[in-house]
C-alpha positions as CSV (number, residue, x, y, z in Angstrom):
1,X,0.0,0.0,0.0
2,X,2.6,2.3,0.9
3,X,4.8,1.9,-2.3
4,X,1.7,2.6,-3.9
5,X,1.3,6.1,-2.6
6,X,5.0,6.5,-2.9
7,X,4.5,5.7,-7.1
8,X,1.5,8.0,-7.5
9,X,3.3,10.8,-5.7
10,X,6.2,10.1,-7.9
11,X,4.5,10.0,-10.8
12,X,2.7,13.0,-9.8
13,X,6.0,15.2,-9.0
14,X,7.4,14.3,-12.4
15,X,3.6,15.2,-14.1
16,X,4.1,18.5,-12.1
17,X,7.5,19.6,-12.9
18,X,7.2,18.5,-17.2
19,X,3.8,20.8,-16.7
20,X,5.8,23.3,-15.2
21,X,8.9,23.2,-17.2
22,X,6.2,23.3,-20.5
23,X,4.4,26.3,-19.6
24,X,7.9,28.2,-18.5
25,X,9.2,27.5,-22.2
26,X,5.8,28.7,-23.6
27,X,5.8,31.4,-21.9
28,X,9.3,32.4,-22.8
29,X,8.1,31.9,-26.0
30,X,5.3,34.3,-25.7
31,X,7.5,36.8,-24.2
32,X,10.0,36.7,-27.0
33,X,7.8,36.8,-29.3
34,X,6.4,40.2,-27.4
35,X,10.0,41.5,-27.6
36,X,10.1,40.8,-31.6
37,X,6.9,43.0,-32.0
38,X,7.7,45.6,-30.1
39,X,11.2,45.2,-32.1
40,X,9.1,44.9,-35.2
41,X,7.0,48.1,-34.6
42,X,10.7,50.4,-34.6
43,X,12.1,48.4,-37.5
44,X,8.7,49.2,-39.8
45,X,8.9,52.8,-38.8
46,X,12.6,52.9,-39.8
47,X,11.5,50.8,-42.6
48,X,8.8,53.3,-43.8
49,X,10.9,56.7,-42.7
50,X,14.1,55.6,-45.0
51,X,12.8,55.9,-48.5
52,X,11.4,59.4,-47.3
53,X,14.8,60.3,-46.2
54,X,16.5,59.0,-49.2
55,X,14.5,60.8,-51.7
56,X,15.0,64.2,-50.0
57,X,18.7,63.4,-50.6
58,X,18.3,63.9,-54.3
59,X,21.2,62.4,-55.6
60,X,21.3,59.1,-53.7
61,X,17.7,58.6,-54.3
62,X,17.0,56.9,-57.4
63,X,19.5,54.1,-56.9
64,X,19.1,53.2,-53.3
65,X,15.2,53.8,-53.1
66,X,14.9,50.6,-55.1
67,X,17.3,48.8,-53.1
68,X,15.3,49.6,-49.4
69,X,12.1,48.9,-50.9
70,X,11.9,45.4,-52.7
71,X,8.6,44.3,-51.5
72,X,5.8,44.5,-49.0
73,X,7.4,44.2,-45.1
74,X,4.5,42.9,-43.6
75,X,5.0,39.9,-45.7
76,X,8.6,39.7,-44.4
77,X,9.0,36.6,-42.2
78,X,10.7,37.4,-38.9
79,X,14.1,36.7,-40.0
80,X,13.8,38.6,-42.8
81,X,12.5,41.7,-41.3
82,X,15.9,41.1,-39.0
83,X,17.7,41.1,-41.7
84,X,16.3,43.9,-43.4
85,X,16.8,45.8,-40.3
86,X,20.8,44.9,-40.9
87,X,20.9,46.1,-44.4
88,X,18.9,49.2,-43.6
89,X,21.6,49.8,-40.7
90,X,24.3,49.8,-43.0
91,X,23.4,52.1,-46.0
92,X,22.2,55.0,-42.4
93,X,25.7,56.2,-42.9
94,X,26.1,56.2,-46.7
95,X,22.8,58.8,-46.7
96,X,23.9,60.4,-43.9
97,X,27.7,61.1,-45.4
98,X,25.5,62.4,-48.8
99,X,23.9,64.8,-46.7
100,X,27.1,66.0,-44.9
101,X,28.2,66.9,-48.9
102,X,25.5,69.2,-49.3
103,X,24.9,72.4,-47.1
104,X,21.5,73.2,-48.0
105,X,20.1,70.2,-47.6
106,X,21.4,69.5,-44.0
107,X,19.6,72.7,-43.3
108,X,16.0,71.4,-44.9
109,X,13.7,71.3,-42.5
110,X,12.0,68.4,-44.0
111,X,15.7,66.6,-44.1
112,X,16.1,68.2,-40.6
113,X,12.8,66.7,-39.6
114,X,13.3,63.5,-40.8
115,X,16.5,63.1,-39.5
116,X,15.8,63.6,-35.9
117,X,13.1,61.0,-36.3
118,X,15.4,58.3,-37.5
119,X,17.6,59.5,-34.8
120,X,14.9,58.5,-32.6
121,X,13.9,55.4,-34.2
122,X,17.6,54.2,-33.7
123,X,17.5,54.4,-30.3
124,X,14.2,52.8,-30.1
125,X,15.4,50.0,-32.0
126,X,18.4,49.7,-30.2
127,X,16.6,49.5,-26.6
128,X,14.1,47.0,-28.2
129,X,16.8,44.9,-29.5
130,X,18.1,44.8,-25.8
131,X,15.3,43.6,-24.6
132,X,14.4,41.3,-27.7
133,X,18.3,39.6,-27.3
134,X,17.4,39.3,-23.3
135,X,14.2,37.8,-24.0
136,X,15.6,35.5,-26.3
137,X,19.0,34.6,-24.0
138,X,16.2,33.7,-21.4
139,X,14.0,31.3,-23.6
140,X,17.1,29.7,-25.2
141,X,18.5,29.1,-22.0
142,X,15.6,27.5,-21.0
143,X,15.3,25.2,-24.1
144,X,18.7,24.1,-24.1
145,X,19.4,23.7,-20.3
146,X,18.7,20.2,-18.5
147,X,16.3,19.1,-17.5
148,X,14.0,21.2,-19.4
149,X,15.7,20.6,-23.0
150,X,14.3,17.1,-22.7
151,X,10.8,19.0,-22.3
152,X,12.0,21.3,-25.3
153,X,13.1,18.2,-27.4
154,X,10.1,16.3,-27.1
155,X,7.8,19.3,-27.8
156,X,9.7,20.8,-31.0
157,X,10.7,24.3,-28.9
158,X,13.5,25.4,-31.3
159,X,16.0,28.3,-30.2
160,X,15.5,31.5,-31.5
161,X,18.3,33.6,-33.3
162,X,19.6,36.7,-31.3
163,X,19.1,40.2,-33.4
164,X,22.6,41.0,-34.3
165,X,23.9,43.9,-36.1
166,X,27.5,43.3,-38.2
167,X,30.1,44.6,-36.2
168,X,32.6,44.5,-39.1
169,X,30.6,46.6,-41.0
170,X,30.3,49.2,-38.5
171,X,33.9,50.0,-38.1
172,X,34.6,49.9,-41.7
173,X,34.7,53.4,-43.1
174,X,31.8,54.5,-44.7
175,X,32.1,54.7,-48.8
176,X,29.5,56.8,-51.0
177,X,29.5,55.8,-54.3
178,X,26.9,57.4,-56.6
């Protein structure tokens, strides 16, 4: 009788802690996927603001408009709004250095107005791709970490990939070419 009890609290315990290891991985899913959105909202903005900016800087306009804007972003999966977001944040500088070249345009207030608001943007998306890479550190952790990767394993909970910006082309001088 005894051993029985001891088995059904047993099995019970280990019922209890896959149900709680389950709903922790969901919801570091769900929170990831919170951070991506919130991400996502700053990256569409930037995403939308660009081609304005571009085509107030007349001369890099025509070529680099076309570049930015290749199709719709809502039909963008995920990783390819983040990487988007990483070609996006390479060609900032290349407008930005046109700009510098031209006087009266730095002084436009539509340039002027537009600028500040991709100045803004930046740091949005910067602080929401903190929080996204947290979110995400948290929930890989979680699915790769025993005991609960054998929870992660058996119910397909994949890692997610961290929003990283190329370093390398950051510190690389910044080239206009027209």
């Amino acid at each position: 009788m005894i051993g029985w009890i001891i088995g059904i609290v047993v099995v019970l315990l280990i019922v209890c802690w896959v149900i709680g290891t389950y709903n922790g991985l969901i919801k570091g899913r769900i929170v990831v996927d919170e951070a991506f959105a919130t991400m996502d909202v700053y990256l569409k903005k930037r995403y939308d603001l660009i081609p304005n900016l571009v085509e107030t800087v007349k001369g890099y306009a025509s070529h680099e408009k076309e570049s930015l804007r290749t199709g719709s972003y809502d039909a963008m999966t995920p990783e390819e709004k983040i990487q988007n977001g990483a070609q996006i944040s390479k060609m900032i500088p290349q407008i930005m250095a046109v700009a510098e070249q031209y006087p009266d345009l730095k002084a436009n207030q539509n340039f002027m107005d537009l600028s500040h608001n991709l100045n803004e943007t930046e740091d949005d998306i910067a602080n929401a791709r903190k929080y996204y890479n947290g979110a995400v550190k948290q929930y890989n952790m979680k699915v790769q970490m025993f005991p609960g990767s054998l929870i992660a394993g058996l119910f397909h909970f994949e890692t997610k990939k961290m929003f990283e910006v190329e370093n390398a082309v950051e510190r690389q001088n910044v080239q206009v070419k027209f």
